[in-house]
N, C-alpha and C positions, 0 to 999 in steps of 0.2 A: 504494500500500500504506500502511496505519496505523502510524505505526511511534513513537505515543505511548508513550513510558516506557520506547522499547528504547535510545536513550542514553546513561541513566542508567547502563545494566549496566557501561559503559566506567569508570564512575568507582566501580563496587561489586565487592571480590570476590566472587567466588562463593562463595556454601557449601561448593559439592562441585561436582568435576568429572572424567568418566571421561575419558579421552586412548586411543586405539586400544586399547578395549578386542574382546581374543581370548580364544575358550573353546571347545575344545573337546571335545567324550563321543565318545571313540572317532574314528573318521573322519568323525565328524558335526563341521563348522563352525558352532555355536549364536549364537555371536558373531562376524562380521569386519569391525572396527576400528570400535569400536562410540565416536562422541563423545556425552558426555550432562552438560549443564551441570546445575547448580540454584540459583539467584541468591536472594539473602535475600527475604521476604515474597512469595513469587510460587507460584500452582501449576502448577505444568508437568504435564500428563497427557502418559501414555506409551502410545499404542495400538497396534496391530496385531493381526491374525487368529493364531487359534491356531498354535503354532511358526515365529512372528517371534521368538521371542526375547524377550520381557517379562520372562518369570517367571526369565529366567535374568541378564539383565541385574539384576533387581532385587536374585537372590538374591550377586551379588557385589557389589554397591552394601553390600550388608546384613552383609555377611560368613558369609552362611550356606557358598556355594564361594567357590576362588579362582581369578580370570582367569591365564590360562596369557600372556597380551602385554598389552601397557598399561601404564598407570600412573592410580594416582585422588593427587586432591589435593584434599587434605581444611583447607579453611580457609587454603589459602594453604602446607599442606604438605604433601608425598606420603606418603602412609597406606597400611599394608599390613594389612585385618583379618583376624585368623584366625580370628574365629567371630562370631555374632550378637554374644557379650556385648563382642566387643571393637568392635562397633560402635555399642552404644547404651549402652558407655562414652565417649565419642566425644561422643554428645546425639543417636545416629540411633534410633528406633524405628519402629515396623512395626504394621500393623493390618490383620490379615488378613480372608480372607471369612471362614474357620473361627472367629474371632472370638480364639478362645486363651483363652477368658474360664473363672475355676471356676463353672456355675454353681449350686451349691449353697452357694454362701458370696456374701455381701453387696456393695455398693456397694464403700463401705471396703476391706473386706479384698481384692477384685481391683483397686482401686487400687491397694494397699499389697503386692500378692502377691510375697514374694520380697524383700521392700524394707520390711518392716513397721520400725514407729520405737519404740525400746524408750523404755521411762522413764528420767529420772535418776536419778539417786543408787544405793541400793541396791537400790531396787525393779528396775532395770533390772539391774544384776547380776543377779538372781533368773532375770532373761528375761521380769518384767511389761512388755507394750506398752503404748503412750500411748495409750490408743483417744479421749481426748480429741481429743490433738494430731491424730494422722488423720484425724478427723471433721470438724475443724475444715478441714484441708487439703483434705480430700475435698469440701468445703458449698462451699467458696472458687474452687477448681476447677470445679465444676460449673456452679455460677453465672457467673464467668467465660465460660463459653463456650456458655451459657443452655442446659445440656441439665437437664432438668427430670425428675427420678427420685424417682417416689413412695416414700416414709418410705426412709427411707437401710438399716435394719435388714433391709428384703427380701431375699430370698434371689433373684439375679439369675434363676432359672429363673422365675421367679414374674410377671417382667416383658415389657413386647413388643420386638417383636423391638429395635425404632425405639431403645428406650431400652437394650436391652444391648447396642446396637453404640452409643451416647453414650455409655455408662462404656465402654469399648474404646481409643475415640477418645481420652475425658478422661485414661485412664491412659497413653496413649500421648503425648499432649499434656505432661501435667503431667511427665514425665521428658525429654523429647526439647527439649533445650534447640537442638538446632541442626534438624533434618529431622522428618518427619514420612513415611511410606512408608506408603498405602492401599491394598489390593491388594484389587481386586473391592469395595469396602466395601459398595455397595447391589444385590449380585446377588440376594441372596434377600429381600430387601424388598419392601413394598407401595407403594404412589407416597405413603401420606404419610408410611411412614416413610423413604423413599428425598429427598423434600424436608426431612426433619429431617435427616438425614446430609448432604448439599449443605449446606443452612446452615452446619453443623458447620465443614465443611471451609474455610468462608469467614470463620468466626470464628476459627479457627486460622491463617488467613492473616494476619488481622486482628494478631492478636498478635503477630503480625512473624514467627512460624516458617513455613516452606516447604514446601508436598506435594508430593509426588510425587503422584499421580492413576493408578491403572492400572484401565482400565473399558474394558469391550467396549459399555458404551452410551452412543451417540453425544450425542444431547440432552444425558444428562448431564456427558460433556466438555467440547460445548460450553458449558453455562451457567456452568459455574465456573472453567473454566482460564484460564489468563493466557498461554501457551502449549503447543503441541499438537508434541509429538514422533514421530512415526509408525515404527515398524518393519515392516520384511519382510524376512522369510529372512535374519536376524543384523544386516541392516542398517539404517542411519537412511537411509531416505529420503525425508522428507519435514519440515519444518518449519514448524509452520503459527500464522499470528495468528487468533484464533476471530474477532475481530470482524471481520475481512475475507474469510476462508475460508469455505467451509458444510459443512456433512456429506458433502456429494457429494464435495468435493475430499480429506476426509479420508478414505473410502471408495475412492475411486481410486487413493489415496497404497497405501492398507493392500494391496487385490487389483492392485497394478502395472497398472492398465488403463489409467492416463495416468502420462508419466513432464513432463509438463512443467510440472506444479506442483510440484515436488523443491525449487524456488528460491523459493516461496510462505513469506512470513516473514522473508525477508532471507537464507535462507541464503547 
C-alpha cells in the first residue's frame, strides 16, 4: 500500500474530527458510530449510494442537525454547533448543488451577500457600502483561485453554469478560513465545466484549506481526492488511498459486495 504523506497526519492536528458519531429520525439508525477525520490541506471525498448517510453526516458536521452520540472536535477542541451560522463562525462553509447563489444580483454582491462591508466614517453610519473595497476583495479572490468571471457587474443569471458555481466556490473559499464542504458540486455540469470545478477544488487545496468532497461520481473522486471515505447504511466502511484503490474497490466498499477491502488505506 502507498502510504506517502499519511505520516505526516501523526504530527498535524486535525481540522475537524467526528468520534462515534449517532443520529437518529425516529427508529431509523442514519448514523452508527460514524468516525470522520479532516486533516489540514487534504481532500477527503465522502461517498456512498443513496441512504448511506452522506447528507446527514455532512448536515451535523455543518450544524444544520445535531448528532444524538458522539462528540466532534473542532481544532483541537470539542464543539457543539447549533446551526449553520455557528459553524461557519467557526471558518466551516458549504457549497451546495442548489448552489444558494442570488442570481439576479452580481459577482460582488453574492460574495459579499449577508456580509456586505460598509464604508468609514460617516458615510458608513448612513449604511453606504464600500463597493470599492469589495470589488477589490472580490478581483483578488477570484484571481487567486483562477476562476475567471466575465465583467464582474453581471448579473450571475447571465453566466454559465461552470462560472456560477466558481463565484459559489470563491465565496465559500474567501470566508471559510478552516473547511470547505462541497456537496454534489459538478452534478448538473457539463464535462468542461465539471473540469473547471475539479480544478477549483485543487486550488482551494492548494491554499492550505481542506474539502470535504461529496460526489456520486466516481472519476471525479478519484482525480482529486487525497483520500476516499466510503459509507453504507450509517457506517464507515471503507477507507481508501485513490492512488492505490480503483473504482471497482470503491464501488464494492459502497454496495457491500466485498467486505475485504474495509482495511484498504491503513485502516
Amino acid at each position: 500500500m502507498d502510504t506517502r504523506g499519511a505520516p505526516e497526519h501523526h504530527h498535524v492536528t486535525p481540522v475537524l474530527q467526528a468520534r462515534g458519531i449517532v443520529k437518529h429520525f425516529g427508529a431509523v439508525k442514519a448514523l452508527n458510530g460514524v468516525d470522520f477525520t479532516v486533516n489540514p490541506g487534504e481532500v477527503v471525498a465522502l461517498i456512498g449510494d443513496n441512504g448511506a448517510g452522506k447528507s446527514t453526516l455532512v448536515n451535523v458536521l455543518t450544524g444544520v442537525i445535531p448528532h444524538d452520540e458522539g462528540e466532534m472536535i473542532f481544532d483541537g477542541e470539542v464543539v457543539h454547533f447549533s446551526s449553520p451560522q455557528d459553524a461557519r463562525d467557526h471558518g466551516i462553509e458549504t457549497v451546495y448543488q442548489d448552489l444558494a447563489i442570488a442570481p439576479h444580483l452580481d459577482a460582488v454582491a453574492n460574495i459579499f451577500l449577508g456580509r456586505e462591508k460598509r464604508m468609514g466614517g460617516i458615510a458608513g453610519f448612513f449604511g453606504f457600502l464600500d463597493n470599492k473595497g469589495m470589488t477589490e476583495e472580490t478581483i483578488e479572490n477570484l484571481h487567486r483561485l483562477n476562476v475567471r468571471v466575465p465583467q464582474l457587474g453581471r448579473r450571475l443569471v447571465t453566466l454559465s453554469g461552470g462560472q456560477r458555481q466558481g463565484v459559489a466556490v470563491a465565496r465559500a473559499v474567501m470566508w471559510a478560513s478552516k473547511i470547505v464542504f462541497m456537496d454534489e458540486p459538478t452534478a448538473a455540469l457539463g464535462v468542461a465545466q465539471t473540469q473547471s470545478v475539479l480544478h477549483l477544488i485543487k486550488e482551494v487545496r492548494n491554499t492550505g484549506t481542506p474539502v470535504v468532497f461529496i460526489s456520486h461520481n466516481m472519476p471525479n473522486v478519484f482525480e482529486v481526492a487525497d483520500r476516499i471515505v466510503v459509507l453504507r447504511l450509517g457506517e464507515v466502511v471503507a477507507e481508501l488511498d485513490p492512488k492505490t484503490a480503483t473504482i471497482d474497490d470503491a464501488v464494492s466498499a459502497m454496495t457491500g459486495s466485498s467486505r475485504k477491502i474495509a482495511s484498504a488505506g491503513g485502516r
